[in-house]
C-alpha positions in Angstrom: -15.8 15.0 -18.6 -16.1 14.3 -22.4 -18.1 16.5 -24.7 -19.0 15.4 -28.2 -20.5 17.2 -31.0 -22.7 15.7 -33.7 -23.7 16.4 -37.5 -27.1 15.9 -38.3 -27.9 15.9 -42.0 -31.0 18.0 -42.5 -32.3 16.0 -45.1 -35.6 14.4 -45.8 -34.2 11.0 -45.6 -34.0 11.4 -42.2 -36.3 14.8 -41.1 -39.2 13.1 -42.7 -39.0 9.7 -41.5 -41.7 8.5 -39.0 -38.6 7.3 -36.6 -37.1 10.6 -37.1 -35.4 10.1 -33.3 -34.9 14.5 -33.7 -38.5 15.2 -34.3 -39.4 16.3 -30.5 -35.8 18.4 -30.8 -36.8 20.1 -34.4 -40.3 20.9 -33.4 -39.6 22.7 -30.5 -36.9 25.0 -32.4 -39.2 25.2 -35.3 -41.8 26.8 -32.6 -39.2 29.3 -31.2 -38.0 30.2 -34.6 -41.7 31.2 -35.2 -42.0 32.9 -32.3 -39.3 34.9 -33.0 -40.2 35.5 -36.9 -37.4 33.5 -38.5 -38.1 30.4 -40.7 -38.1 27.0 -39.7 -35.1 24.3 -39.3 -34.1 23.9 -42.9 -34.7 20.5 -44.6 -33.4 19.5 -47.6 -34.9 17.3 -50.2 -30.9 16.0 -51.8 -27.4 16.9 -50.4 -24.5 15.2 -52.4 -22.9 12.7 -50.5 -25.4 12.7 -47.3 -27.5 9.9 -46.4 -29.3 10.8 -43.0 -26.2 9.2 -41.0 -25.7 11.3 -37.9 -22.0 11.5 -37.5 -19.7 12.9 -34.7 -17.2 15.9 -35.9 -15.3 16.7 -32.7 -14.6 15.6 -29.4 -13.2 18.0 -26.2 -13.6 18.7 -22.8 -16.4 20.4 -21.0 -13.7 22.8 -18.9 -11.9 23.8 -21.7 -15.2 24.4 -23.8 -15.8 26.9 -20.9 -12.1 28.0 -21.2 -12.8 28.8 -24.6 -16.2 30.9 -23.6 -14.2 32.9 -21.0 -11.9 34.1 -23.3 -14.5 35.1 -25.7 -16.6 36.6 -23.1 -13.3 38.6 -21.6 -12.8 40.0 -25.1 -16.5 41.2 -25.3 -16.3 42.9 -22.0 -13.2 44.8 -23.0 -11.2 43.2 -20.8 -7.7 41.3 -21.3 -7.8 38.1 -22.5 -5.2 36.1 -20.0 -5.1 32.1 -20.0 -6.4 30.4 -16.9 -5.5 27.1 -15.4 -8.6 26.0 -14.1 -11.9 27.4 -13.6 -12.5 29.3 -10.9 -15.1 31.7 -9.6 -13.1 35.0 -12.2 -15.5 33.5 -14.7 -18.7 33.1 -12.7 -18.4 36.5 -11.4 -18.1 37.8 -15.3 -21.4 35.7 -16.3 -23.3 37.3 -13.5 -21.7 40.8 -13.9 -22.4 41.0 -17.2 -25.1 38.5 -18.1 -26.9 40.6 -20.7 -24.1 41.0 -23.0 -23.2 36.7 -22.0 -27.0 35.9 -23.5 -26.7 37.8 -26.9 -23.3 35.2 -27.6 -24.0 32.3 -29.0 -20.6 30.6 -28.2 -21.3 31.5 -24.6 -25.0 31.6 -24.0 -25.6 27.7 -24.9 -25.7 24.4 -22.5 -22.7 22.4 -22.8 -24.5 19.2 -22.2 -27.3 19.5 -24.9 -28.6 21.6 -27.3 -28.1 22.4 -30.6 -27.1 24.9 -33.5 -28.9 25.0 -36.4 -27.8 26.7 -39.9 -29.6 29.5 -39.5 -28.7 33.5 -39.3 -30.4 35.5 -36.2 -28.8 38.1 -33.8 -29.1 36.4 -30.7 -29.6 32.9 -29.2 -33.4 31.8 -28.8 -34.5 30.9 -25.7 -37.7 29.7 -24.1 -39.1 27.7 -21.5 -39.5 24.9 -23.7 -36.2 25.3 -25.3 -35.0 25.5 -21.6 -36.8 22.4 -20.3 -34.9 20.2 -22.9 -31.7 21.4 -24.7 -31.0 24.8 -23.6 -30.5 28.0 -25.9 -31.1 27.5 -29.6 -28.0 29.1 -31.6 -27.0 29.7 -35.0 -24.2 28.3 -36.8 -23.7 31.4 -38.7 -23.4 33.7 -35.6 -21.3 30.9 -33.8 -18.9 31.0 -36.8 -18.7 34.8 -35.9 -17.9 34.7 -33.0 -15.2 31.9 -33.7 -13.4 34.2 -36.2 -14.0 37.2 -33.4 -12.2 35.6 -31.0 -9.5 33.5 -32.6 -6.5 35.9 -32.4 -6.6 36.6 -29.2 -6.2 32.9 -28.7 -3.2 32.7 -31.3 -5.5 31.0 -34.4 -5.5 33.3 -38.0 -9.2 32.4 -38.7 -8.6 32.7 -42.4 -5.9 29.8 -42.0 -6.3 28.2 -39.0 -4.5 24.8 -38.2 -5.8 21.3 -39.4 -8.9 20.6 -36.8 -8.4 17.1 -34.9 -9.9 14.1 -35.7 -13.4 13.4 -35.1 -13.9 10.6 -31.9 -13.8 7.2 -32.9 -16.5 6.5 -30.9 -19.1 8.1 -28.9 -18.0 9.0 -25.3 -19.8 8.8 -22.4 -20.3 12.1 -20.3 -18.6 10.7 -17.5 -15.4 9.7 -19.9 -12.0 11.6 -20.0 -12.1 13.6 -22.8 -9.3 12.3 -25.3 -7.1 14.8 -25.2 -5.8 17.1 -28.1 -2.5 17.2 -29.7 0.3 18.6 -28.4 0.0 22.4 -28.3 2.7 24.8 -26.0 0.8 27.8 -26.5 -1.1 28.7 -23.4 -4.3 28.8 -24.8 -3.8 25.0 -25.7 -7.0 24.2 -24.1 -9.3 26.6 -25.6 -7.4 26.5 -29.4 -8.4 22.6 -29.3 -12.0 23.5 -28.4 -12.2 26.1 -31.1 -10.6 23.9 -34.1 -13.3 21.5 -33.2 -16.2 24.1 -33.1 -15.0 25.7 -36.1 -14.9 22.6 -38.0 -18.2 21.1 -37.3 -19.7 25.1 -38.2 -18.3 24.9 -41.3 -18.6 21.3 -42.0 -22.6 22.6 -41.2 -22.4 25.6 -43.3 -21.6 23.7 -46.5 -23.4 20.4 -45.5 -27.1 21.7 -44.7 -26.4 20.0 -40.9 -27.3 21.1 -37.5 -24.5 21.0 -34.7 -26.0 19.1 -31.6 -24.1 18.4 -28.0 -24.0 15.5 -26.4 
């Protein structure tokens, strides 16, 4: 199944618009950032070259975004970090036997359907039952950058000169879509180096854009 990810411009031409479609989305993560003493969403009055256009930045499948969260979570445990073919029930006995240290990682802790990440820095995802009645886990863009960089070698990416990150779908996909797939990689971490180019790209494209990451 297809996975997309999304920019959207925090800016006021579209955060302060009556038809703002992400008001629900923003007020409920403005209410757990709150809760949790941090500041709200970010919304900025001008960003060069932004208009309030929603935009995707990377396309990939939902397995191999879970490929890319088991190796992650192997290298947090400790534990070798060893492609996989397929997933099997290796990575849902490491989410259950080591769940506390899976919720403090925003790469892993996060739904894969929905959610977002918003460019903001705090230690751990945010979660609470009205975060987890709609999108899921709220994460950060700075931490999820982190833990991109953490994790790349193991996977065979230098993070301070990884490879050119593929281009964005042309159009949106539909969840029950094949995923297009990526370019030809022989390494055997293809799967999980073509989910991290695309993760790192829309984190960084975030980072210097003023945009949250959101999954769809």
């Amino acid at each position: 199944m297809a996975c997309d990810l999304w920019l959207v411009p925090l800016v006021d031409v579209l955060c302060h618009t009556p038809d703002n479609p992400f008001a629900e989305e923003l007020a409920v993560y403005n209410n757990a950032l709150g809760a949790a003493g941090l500041p709200p969403v970010p919304v900025y009055q001008y960003m060069p070259g932004l208009n309030g256009e929603v935009a995707p930045v990377a396309g990939f499948d939902y397995d191999a975004l879970h490929f890319l969260r088991r190796a992650h979570l192997l290298q947090l445990c400790g534990l070798p970090v060893t492609p996989v073919g397929e997933l099997g029930g290796d990575y849902e006995q490491l989410l259950e036997m080591f769940e506390s240290t899976a919720q403090q990682s925003h790469l892993v802790w996060h739904y894969d359907h929905a959610g977002a990440y918003v460019p903001l820095d705090f230690p751990r995802p945010l979660s609470n039952d009205e975060l987890l009645a709609g999108g899921g886990p709220l994460g950060s863009v700075h931490a999820l950058l982190r833990e991109l960089e953490q994790v790349a070698p193991a996977i065979g990416i230098d993070p301070a000169n990884p490879p050119a990150a593929p281009a964005p779908p042309s159009a949106p996909t539909e969840l029950e879509e094949p995923a297009v797939p990526g370019p030809y990689d022989p390494s055997p971490f293809a799967r999980e180096r073509h989910v991290w180019l695309g993760l790192h790209a829309a984190a960084t494209r975030s980072l210097a854009q003023g945009s949250m990451i959101v999954f769809s």
